[in-house]
C-alpha positions as CSV (number, residue, x, y, z in Angstrom):
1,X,42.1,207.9,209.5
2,X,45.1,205.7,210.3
3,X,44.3,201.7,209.5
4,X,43.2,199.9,212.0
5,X,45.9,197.5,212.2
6,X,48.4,199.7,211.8
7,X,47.5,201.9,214.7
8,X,47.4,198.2,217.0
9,X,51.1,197.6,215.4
10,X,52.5,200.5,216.0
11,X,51.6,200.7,219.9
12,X,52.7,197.4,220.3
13,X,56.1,198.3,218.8
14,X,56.6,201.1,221.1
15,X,55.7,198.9,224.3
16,X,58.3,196.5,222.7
17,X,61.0,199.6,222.0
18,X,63.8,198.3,224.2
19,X,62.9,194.8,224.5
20,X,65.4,193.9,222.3
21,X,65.6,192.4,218.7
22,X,63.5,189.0,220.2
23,X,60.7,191.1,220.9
24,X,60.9,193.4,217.3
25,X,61.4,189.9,214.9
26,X,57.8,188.9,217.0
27,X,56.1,192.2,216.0
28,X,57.1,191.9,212.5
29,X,56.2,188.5,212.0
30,X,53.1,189.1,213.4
31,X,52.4,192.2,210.7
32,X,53.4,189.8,208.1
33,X,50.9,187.5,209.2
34,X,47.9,189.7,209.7
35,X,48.6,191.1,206.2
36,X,48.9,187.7,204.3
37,X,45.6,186.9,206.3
38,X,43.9,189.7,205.9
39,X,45.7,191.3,203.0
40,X,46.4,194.4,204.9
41,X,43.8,193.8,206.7
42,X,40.3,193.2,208.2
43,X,39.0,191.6,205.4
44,X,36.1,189.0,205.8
45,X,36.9,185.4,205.0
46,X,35.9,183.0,202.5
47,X,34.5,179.8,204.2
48,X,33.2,179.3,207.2
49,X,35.1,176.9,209.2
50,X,35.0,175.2,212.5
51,X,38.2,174.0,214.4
52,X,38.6,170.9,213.1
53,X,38.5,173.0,209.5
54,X,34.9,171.5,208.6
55,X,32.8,173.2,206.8
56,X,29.6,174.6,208.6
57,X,26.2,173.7,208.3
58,X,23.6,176.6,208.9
59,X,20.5,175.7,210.3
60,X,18.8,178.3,211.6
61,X,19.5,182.3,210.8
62,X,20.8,184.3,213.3
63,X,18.5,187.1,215.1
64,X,21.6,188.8,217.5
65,X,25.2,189.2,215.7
66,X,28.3,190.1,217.6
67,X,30.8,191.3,214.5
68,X,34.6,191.2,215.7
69,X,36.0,192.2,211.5
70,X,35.5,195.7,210.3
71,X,34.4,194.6,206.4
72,X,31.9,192.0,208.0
73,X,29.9,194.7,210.0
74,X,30.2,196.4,206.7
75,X,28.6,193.6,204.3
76,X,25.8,192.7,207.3
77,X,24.5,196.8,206.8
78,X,25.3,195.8,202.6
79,X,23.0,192.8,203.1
80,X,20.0,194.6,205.1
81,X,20.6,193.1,208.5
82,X,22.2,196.0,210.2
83,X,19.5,195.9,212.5
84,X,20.8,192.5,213.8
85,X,24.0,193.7,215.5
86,X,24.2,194.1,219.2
87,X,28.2,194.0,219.4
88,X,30.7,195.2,216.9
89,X,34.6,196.3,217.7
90,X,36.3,199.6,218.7
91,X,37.6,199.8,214.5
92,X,33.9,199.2,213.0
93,X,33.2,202.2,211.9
94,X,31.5,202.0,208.5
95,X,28.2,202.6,207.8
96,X,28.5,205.5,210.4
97,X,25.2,203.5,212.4
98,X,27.7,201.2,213.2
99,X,29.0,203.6,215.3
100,X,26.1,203.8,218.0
101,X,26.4,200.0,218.5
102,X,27.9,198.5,222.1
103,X,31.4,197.5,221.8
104,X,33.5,194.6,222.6
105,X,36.5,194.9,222.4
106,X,39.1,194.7,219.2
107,X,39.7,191.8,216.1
108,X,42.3,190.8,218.6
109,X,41.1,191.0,222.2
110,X,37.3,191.2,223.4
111,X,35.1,191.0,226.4
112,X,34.0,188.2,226.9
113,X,31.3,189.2,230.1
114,X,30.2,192.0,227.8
115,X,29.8,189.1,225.2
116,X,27.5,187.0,227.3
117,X,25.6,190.1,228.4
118,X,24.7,190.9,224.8
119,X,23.0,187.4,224.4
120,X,24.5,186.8,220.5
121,X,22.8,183.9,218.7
122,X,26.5,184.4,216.3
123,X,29.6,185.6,217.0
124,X,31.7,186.2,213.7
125,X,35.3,186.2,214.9
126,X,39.1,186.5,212.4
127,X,42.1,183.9,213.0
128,X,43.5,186.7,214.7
129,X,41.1,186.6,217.7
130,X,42.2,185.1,220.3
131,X,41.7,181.1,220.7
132,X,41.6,181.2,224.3
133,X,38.9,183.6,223.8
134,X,37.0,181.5,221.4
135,X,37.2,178.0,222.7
136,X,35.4,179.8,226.3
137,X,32.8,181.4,224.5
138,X,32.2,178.4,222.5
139,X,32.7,176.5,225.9
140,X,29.6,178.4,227.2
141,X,27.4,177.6,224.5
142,X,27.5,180.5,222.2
143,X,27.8,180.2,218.4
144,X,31.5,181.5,217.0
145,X,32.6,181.2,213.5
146,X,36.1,181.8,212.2
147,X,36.9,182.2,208.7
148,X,39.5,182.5,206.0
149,X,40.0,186.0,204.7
150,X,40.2,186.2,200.7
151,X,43.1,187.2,198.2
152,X,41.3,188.3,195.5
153,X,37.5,190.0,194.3
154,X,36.8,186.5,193.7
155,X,37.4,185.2,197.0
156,X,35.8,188.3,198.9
157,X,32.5,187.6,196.6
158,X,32.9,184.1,197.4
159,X,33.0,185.2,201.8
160,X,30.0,187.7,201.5
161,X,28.1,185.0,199.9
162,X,29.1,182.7,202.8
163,X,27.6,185.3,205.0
164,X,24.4,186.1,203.1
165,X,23.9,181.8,204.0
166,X,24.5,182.5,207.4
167,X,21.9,185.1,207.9
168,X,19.5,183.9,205.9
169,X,20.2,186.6,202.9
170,X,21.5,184.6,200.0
171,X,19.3,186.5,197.4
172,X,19.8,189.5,198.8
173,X,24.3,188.9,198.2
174,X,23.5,187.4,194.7
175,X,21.5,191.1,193.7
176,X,24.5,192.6,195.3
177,X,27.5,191.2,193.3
178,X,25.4,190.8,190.2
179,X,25.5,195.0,190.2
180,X,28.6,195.0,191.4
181,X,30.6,193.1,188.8
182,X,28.8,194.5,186.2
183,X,30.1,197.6,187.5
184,X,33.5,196.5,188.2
185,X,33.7,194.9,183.8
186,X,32.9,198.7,183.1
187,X,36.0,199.6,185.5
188,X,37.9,197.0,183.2
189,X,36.1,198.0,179.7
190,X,36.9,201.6,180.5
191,X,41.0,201.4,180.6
192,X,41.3,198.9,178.1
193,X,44.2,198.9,175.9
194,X,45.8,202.0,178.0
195,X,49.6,201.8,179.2
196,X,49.7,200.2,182.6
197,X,50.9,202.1,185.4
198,X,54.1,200.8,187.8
199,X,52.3,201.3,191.3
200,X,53.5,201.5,195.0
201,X,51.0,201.0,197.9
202,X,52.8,202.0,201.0
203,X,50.7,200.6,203.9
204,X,52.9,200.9,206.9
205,X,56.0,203.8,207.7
206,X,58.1,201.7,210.4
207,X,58.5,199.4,209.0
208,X,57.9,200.7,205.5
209,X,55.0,197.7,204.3
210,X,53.2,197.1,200.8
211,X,51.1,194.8,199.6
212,X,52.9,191.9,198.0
213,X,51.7,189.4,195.2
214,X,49.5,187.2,198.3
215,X,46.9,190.4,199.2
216,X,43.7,191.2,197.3
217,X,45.1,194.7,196.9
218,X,47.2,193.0,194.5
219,X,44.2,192.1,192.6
220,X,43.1,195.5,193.2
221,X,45.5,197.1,191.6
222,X,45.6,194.8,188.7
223,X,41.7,195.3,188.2
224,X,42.3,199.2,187.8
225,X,45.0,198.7,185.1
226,X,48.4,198.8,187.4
227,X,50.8,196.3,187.9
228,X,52.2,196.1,191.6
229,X,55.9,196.5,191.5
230,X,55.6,194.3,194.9
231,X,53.7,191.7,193.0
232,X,56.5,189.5,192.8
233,X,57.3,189.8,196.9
234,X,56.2,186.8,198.8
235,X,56.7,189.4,202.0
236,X,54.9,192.9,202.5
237,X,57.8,194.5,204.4
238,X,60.0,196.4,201.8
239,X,62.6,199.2,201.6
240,X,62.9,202.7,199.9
241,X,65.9,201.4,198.7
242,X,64.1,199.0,196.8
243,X,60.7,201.2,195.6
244,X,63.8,204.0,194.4
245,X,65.3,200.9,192.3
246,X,62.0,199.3,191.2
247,X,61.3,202.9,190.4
248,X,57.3,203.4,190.3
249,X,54.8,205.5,188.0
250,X,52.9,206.5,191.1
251,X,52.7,206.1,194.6
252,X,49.7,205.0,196.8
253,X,49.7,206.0,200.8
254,X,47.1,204.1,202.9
255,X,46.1,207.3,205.3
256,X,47.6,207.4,208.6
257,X,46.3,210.7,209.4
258,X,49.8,212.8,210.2
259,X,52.4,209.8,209.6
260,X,50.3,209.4,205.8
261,X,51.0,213.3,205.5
262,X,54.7,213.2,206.9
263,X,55.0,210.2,204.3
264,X,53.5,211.8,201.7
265,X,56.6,214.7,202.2
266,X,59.4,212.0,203.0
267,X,58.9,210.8,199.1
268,X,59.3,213.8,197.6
269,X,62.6,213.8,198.8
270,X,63.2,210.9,196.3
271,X,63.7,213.3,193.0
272,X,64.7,210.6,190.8
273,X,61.7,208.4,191.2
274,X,59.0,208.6,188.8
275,X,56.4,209.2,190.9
276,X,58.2,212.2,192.5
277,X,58.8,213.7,189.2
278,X,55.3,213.6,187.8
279,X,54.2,214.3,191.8
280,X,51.5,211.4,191.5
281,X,51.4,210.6,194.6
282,X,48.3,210.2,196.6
283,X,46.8,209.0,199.9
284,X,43.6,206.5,199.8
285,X,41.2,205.3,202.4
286,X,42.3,202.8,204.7
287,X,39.0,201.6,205.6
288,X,38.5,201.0,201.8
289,X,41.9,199.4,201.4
290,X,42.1,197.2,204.9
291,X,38.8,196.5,205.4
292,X,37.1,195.7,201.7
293,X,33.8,194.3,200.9
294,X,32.9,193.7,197.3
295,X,30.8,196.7,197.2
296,X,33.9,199.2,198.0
297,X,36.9,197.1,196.6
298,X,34.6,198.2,193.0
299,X,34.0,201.6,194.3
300,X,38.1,201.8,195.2
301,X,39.3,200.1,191.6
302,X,37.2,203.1,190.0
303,X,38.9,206.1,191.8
304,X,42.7,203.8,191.7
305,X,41.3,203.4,187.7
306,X,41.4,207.1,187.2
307,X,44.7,207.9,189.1
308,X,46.5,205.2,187.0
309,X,45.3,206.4,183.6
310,X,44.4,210.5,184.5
311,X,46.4,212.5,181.4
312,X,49.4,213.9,182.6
């Protein structure tokens, strides 16, 4: 499964492909931002917002839901209100009912007549849908709410709680990330005192991207017992140059289906890295990684736990 965003990027580099450097410095820029936004990816935000950056009163919970953000289609399922949605995007994928429901269009780009034909009582949009697109659906009448996406566990608990107000399901969130963090202090409990492993998430081939010290996959790592060797980065996109120098104890490749595979070969080419040498190099889901809720950034800390700290 290749990451949502990633696939967008990567077709809109090849439209761009003799455009001209102009044209590239835009398509990286605009990488950099998703990631720093959405920390590599779809996550769902922290605070509800309007455009004036206010924070939103709700008054009355929502019986029709339009979901435009992967993780958020993911926590309304988490929350019991699955059964709400009448519009999600191509990339919603998880839980696999959200499959059967009408689409709309991407995080990006949407439909707007398919939009008004679904009748949505909320529309739950990302900064990275378009404004144009927002300011006419709010223009006809309909109810769109753009958020901020979180950095860390704290902040994603802090967006599906936000959601759980919207809906009307604030008890049902609070039994939610009561079991999850208790789960998450055994993650912690269980590594404690071990060595801490020198990791590498590679998120993106061309151009190679990881997750620097702004993206909750940061704190990811750093809950399983790794320390980022990107932590330090203020910018995702790196070099091999640099992971070969910064040397890492393992390697992490967000699946991209044949380009994760051909990634997973191009490193072993590297003899002198760590990584290579001890071949601990693995591939993780994308949909876990890009598109987290607090449910699955637990469940992902727990299988990145045992990689880190497995016995040679």
């Amino acid at each position: 499964m290749e990451c949502p965003f990633w696939k967008f990027l990567t077709l809109s580099w090849k439209k761009k492909e003799g455009s001209g450097k102009k044209d590239m410095l835009r398509t990286l820029f605009a990488f950099a931002f998703f990631f720093v936004s959405f920390s590599h990816a779809f996550s769902f935000p922290s605070k509800a917002q309007d455009d004036s950056g206010r924070s939103l009163e709700i008054l009355q919970a929502p019986g029709r839901i339009i979901s435009l953000i992967p993780a958020a289609t993911e926590q309304l399922y988490l929350l019991d209100a699955g059964d709400r949605i009448v519009g999600v995007t191509i990339y919603c994928q998880r839980p696999s009912q959200a499959q059967t429901k009408e689409k709309v269009g991407t995080v990006i780009d949407v439909n707007i007549e398919k939009i008004i034909e679904l009748r949505p009582d909320l529309i739950i949009a990302s900064p990275l849908t378009d404004h144009k697109q927002i300011r006419k659906l709010r223009g006809l009448g309909l109810r769109v709410e753009t958020f901020d996406a979180p950095k860390d566990f704290h902040g994603l608990c802090e967006s599906f709680l936000t959601l759980s107000r919207i809906i009307g399901k604030k008890r049902k969130a609070e039994e939610v990330l009561e079991r999850t963090k208790r789960k998450l202090e055994a993650v912690r409990e269980g590594i404690e005192g071990d060595a801490k492993a020198r990791v590498f998430v590679q998120i993106g081939a061309n151009p190679l991207f990881t997750a620097d010290e702004g993206s909750f996959i940061n704190d990811l790592i750093e809950y399983a017992g790794g320390i980022n060797i990107a932590g330090d980065v203020n910018t995702g996109i790196f070099s091999r140059e640099e992971v070969i120098k910064r040397n890492p104890d393992i390697i992490l490749i967000v699946t991209m289906g044949i380009i994760g595979e051909r990634e997973k070969e191009t490193w072993f080419r590297y003899k002198t890295i760590s990584a290579v040498k001890n071949r601990r190099i693995f591939t993780v889901d994308s949909y876990r990684v890009c598109s987290p809720t607090p449910v699955s950034f637990v469940e992902t800390a727990k299988e990145m736990a045992r990689m880190f700290h497995a016995k040679q």
